[in-house]
C-alpha positions in Angstrom: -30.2 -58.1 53.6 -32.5 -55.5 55.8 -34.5 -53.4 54.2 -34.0 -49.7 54.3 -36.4 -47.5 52.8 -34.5 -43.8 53.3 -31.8 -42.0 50.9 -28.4 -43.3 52.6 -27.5 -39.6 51.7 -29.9 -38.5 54.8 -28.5 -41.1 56.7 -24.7 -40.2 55.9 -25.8 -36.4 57.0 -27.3 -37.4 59.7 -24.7 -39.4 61.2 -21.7 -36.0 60.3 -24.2 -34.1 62.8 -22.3 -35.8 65.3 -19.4 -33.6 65.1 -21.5 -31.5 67.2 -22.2 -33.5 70.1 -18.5 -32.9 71.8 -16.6 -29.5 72.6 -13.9 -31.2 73.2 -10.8 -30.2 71.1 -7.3 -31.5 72.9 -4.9 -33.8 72.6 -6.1 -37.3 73.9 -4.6 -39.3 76.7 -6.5 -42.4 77.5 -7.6 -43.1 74.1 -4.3 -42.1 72.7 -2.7 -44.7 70.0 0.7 -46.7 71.5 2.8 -45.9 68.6 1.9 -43.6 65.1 4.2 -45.2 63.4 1.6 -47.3 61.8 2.8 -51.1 63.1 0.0 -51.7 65.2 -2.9 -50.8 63.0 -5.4 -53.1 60.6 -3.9 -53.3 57.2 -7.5 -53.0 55.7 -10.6 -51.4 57.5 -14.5 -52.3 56.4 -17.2 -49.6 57.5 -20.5 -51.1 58.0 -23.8 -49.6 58.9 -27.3 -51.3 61.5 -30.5 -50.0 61.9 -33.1 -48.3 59.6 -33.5 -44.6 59.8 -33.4 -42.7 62.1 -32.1 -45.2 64.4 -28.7 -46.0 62.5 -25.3 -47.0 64.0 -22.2 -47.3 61.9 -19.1 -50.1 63.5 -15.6 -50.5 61.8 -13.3 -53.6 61.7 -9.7 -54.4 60.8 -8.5 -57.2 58.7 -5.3 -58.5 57.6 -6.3 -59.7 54.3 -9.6 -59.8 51.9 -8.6 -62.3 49.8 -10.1 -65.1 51.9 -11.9 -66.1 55.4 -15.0 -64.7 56.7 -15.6 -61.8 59.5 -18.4 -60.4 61.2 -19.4 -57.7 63.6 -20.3 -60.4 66.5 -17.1 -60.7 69.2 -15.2 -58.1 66.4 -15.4 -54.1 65.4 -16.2 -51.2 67.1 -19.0 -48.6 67.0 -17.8 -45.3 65.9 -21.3 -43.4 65.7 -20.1 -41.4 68.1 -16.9 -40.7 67.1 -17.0 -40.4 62.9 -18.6 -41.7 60.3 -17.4 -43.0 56.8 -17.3 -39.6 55.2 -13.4 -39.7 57.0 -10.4 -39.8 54.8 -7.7 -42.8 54.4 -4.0 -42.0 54.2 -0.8 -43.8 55.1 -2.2 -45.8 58.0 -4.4 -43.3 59.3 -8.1 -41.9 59.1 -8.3 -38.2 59.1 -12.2 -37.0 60.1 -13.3 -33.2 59.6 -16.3 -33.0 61.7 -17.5 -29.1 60.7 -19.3 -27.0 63.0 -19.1 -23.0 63.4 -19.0 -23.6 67.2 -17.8 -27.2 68.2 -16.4 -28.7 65.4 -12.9 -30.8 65.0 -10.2 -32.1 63.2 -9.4 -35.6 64.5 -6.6 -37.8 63.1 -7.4 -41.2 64.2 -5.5 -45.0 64.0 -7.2 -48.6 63.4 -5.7 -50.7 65.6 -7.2 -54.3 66.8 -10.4 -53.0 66.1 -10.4 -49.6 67.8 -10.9 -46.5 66.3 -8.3 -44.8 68.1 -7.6 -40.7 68.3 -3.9 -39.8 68.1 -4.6 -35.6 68.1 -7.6 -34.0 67.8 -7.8 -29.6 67.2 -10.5 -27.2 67.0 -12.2 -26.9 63.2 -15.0 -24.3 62.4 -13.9 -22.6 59.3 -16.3 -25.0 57.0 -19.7 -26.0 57.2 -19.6 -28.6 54.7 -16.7 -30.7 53.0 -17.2 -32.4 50.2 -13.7 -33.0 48.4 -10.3 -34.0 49.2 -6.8 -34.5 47.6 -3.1 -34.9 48.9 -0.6 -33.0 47.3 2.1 -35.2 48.8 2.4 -37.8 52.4 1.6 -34.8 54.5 0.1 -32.4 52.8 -4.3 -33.1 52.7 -6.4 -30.3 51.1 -9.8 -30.2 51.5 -12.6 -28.1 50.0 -16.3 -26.8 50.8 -18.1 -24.0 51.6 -19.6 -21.6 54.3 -22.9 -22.0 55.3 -24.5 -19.8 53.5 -23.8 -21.6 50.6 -22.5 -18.2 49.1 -18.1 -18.8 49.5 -15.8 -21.7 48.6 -13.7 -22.0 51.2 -9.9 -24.5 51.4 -8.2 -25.9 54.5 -4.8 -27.2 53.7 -3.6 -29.5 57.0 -0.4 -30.9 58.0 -1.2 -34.0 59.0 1.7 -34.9 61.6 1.0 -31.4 63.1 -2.8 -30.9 62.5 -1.4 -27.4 61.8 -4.7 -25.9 59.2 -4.1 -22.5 56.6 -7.6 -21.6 56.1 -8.4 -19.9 52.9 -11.3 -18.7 50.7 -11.3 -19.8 47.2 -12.6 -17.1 44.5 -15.1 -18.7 42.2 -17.2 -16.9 39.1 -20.8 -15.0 40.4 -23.8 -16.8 41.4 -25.6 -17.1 38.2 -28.6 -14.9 38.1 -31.5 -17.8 38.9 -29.5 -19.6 41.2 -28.8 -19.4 45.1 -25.7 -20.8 46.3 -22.3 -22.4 45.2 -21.4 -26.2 46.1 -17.8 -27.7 46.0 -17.6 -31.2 45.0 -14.1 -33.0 44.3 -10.9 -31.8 44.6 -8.1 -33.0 42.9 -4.5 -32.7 43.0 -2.1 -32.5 40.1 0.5 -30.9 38.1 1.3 -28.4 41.0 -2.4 -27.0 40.7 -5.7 -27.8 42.5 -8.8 -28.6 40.3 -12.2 -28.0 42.3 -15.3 -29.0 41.0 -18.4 -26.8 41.8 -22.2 -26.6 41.1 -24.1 -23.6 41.1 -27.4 -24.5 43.3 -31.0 -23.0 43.1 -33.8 -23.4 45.7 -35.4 -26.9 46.0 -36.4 -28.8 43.5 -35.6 -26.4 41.4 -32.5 -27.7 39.0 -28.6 -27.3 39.4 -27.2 -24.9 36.8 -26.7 -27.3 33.6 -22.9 -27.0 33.2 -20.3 -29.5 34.4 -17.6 -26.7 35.8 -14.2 -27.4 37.2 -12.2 -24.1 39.2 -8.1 -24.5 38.9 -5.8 -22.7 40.9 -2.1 -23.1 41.5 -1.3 -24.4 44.7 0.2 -23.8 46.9 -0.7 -20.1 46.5 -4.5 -21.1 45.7 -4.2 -18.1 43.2 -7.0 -19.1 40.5 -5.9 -19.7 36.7 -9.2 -20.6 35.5 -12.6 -22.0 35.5 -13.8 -24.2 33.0 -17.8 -24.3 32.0 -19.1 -27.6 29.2 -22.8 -28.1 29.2 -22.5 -31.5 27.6 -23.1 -32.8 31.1 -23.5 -31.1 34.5 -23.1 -31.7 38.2 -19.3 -32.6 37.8 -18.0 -34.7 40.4 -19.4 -36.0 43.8 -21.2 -34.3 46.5 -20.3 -35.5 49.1 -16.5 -37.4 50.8 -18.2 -41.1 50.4 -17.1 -41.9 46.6 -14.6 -41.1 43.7 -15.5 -39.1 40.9 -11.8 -38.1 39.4 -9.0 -39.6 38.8 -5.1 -38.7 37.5 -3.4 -41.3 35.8 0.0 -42.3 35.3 0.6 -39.5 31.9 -0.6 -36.4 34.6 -4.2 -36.4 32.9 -7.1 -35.7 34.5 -10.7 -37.7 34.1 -13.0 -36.2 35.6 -17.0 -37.6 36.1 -19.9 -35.6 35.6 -23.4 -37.1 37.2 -26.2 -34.8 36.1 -28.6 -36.1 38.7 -29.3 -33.1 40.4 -29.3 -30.9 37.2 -31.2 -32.6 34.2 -32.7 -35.7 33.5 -31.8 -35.6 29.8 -27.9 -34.6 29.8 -25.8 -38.1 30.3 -23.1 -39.0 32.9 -19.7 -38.6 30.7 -16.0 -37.9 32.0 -13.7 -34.9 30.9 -10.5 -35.1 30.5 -7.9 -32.3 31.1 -4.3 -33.1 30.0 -1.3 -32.6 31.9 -0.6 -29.0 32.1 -4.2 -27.9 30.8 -6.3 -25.3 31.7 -8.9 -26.9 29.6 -11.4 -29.5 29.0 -10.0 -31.6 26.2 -12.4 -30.9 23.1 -11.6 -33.9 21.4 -12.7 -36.3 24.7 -16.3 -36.9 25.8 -17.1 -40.1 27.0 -21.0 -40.7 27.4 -21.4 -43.3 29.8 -25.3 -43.6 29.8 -24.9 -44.7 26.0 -21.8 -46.9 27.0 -23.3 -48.6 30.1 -26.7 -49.0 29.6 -27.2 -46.6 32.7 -26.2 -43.5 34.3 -22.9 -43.5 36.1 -22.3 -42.4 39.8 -18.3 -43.6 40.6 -15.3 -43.4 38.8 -12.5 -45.4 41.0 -9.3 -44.8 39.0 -7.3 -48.3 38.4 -3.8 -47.6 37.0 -2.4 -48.8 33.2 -5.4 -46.4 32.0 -8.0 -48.2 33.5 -10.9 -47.3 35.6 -13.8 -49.3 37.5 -17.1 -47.1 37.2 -20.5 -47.9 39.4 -23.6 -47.8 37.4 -27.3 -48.1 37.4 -27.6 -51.5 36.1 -31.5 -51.6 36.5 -34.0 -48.3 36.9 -33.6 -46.2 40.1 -36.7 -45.4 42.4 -35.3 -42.8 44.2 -35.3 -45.1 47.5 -31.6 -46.1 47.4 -33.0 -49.3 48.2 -33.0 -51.6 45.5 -30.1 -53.7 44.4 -29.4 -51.9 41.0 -25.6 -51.0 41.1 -23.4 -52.8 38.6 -19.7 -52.4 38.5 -17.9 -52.1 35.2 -13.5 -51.8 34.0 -13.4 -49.3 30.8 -10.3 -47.8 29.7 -10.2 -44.6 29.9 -7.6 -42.9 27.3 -9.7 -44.9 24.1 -13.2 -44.0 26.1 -14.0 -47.2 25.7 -15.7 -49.6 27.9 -13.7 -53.2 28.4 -16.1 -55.0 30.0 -18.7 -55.3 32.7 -18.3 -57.0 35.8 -20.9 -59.6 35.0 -19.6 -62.0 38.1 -20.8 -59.7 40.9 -24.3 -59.7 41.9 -26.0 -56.5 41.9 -25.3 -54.2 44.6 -27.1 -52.2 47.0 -26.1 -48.1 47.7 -24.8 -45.3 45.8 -23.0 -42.8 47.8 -20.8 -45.7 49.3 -16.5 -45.8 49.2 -16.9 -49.4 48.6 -14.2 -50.0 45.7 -10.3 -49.7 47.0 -7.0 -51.0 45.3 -4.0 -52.4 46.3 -0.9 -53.3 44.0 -2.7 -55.2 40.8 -6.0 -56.2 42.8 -8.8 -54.5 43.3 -11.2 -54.9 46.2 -15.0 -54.3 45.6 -17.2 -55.2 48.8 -20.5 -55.9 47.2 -24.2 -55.8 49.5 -25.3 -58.5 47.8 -29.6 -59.3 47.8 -30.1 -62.5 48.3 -26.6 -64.1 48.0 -23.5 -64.3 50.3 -22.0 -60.6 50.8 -18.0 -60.7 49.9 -15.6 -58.4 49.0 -15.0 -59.2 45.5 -11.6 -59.5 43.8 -10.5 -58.2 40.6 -6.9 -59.0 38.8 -6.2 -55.9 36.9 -3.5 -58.6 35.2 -5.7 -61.5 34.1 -9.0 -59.5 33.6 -10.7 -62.0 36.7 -13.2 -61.5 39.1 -13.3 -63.8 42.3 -14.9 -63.7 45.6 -12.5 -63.1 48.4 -13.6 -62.1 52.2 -17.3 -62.7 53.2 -18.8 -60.3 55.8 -21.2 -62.1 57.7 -24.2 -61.0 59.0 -26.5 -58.7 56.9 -26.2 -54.9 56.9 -28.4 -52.4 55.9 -25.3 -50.9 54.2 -21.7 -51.6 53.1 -20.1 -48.5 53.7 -16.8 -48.5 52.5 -13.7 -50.4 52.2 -10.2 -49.3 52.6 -6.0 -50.1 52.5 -5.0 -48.5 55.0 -1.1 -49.3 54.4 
């Protein structure tokens, strides 16, 4: 594989800049897709990124299966730098790209079909200056959260995505605490008819996140707030950014939440919450500590159904580079908070801020940057507890960027 000495999180932001290259915000005629009915697109789509920083470029490709075969960028793909990058949101046969800007920016629906990265409707989008979470709360419905860019409001779009109709609204959120600068959203999740946002309170560089893992609920659709939950047990609950999972509701209405206290303490330990169906609270009888579990500090929680969950982990120290080959995957069950087993089969992978884990029925696809072997997307039967090799992506990439089922 290449070597790429730079955060990918510098990369990733550098790439969303792009949303600021075109004015443009109309309804597409050339580029338009055939039908939206979904028939024509890729079943699956795998994001791959060239180049060492700054002089990246990130390409897309369909496929109709990654159990088997081989595919590469060479005669296949398309380059989308210009267009999106893999901070962009599956659903239902579509991707659905917020590029935020408080003069140019857009909301672009987009199809994958035979390798293109099409625009079905594009409008204007400047209410947020930074989106870092996203949920459905049904096929049409997509809410996504962030904030202004001051750093000072949490702000909500709720879209219909066959009308690309937006409602615009600011979420309230307790005060700034005294010490710190700025508020941060990170996931959102969707259940139980409410919304559950999880935020960070920031302070000025390097200075330390506030050390509390804090989740904001509100009922939805109203986006009236019910309450905001504080546990400093952990901190930095959820992701930062659109490229990874860090919740997950499973099939009783719970929710498992992951808290990753990178940016707030180097002592607390990555752990899940849980919040039971119909909560308003952190369940004080559940704290799973991962860093004692795994070995290593979690950074992905990818939700597996029958109770199960596939986390990413540090398998091997971090040196801040993003580098090295260090990830491990692991299946723990997440009701028992208890880990099943690690995922021993897959090499080490390379990345953290990567969507590289996606499921369909009882398999699960894991598309691994392997250093010095083959790179496949891995399989793993949720049934039989197996891990096999499926698709190889040929070539070498400098990243893997995500993975996805795109119907």
């Amino acid at each position: 594989m290449f070597s790429f000495s730079k955060k990918l999180l510098y990369t990733a932001l550098s790439v969303a800049m792009i949303g600021g290259i075109s004015s443009c915000t109309r309804y597409y005629e050339n580029d338009l897709i055939v039908s939206n009915d979904g028939e024509q697109s890729d079943k699956y789509a795998i994001w791959l990124q060239l180049g060492s920083w700054p002089n990246t470029a990130q390409y897309v490709l369909g496929a109709s299966s990654l159990s088997s075969g081989a595919v590469n960028l060479k005669g296949n793909g398309a380059e989308v730098t210009s267009k999106a990058d893999y901070g962009i949101i599956p659903h239902k046969g579509f991707y659905y790209y917020p590029s935020t800007s408080a003069t140019t920016g857009r909301f672009t629906k987009f199809q994958l079909s035979n390798n293109n990265l099409g625009i079905v409707k594009e409008v204007p989008f400047t209410y947020q200056s930074g989106i870092s979470g996203y949920a459905f709360a049904n096929d049409t419905t997509l809410i996504m959260v962030g904030t202004n860019g001051a750093n000072s409001k949490v702000l909500c779009s709720v879209v219909n995505t066959n009308t690309l109709e937006i409602r615009n609204q600011e979420l309230p959120v307790n005060p700034i605490p005294v010490g710190f600068t700025g508020v941060k959203t990170r996931n959102a999740t969707y259940a139980n008819g409410r919304l559950y946002v999880t935020i960070a309170y920031t302070a000025t560089w390097p200075a330390p996140e506030y050390p509390a893992a804090i989740t904001a609920i509100y009922d939805f659709p109203s986006l009236t707030p019910v309450k905001q939950l504080e546990d400093n047990r952990s901190a930095s609950m959820g992701q930062s950014n659109m490229w990874m999972q860090g919740t997950h509701v499973d099939e009783k209405g719970d929710i498992y939440e992951l808290a990753q206290p990178v940016g707030a303490s180097v002592t607390l330990p990555s752990a899940i919450y849980r919040i039971r169906n119909g909560a308003a609270e952190y369940d004080a009888s559940y704290f799973f500590n991962l860093n004692t579990t795994l070995g290593g500090a979690a950074v992905a929680l990818y939700g597996i159904g029958y109770g199960k969950a596939i986390v990413k982990y540090k398998a091997l120290p971090d040196d801040g580079t993003d580098a090295g080959h260090i990830f491990g995957y692991a299946v723990i069950d997440l009701p028992s908070a208890r880990l099943l087993r690690k995922l021993n089969e897959l090499p080490l992978d390379k990345g953290e801020m990567l969507e590289t884990v996606t499921r369909d029925g009882n398999t699960v696809y894991i598309m691994v940057n392997a250093e010095s072997e083959k790179d496949y997307v891995w399989m793993y039967d949720i049934a039989t507890d197996q891990a096999t090799p499926g698709l190889e992506v040929v070539g070498g990439y400098d990243y893997m960027l995500r993975v996805d089922k795109l119907k």
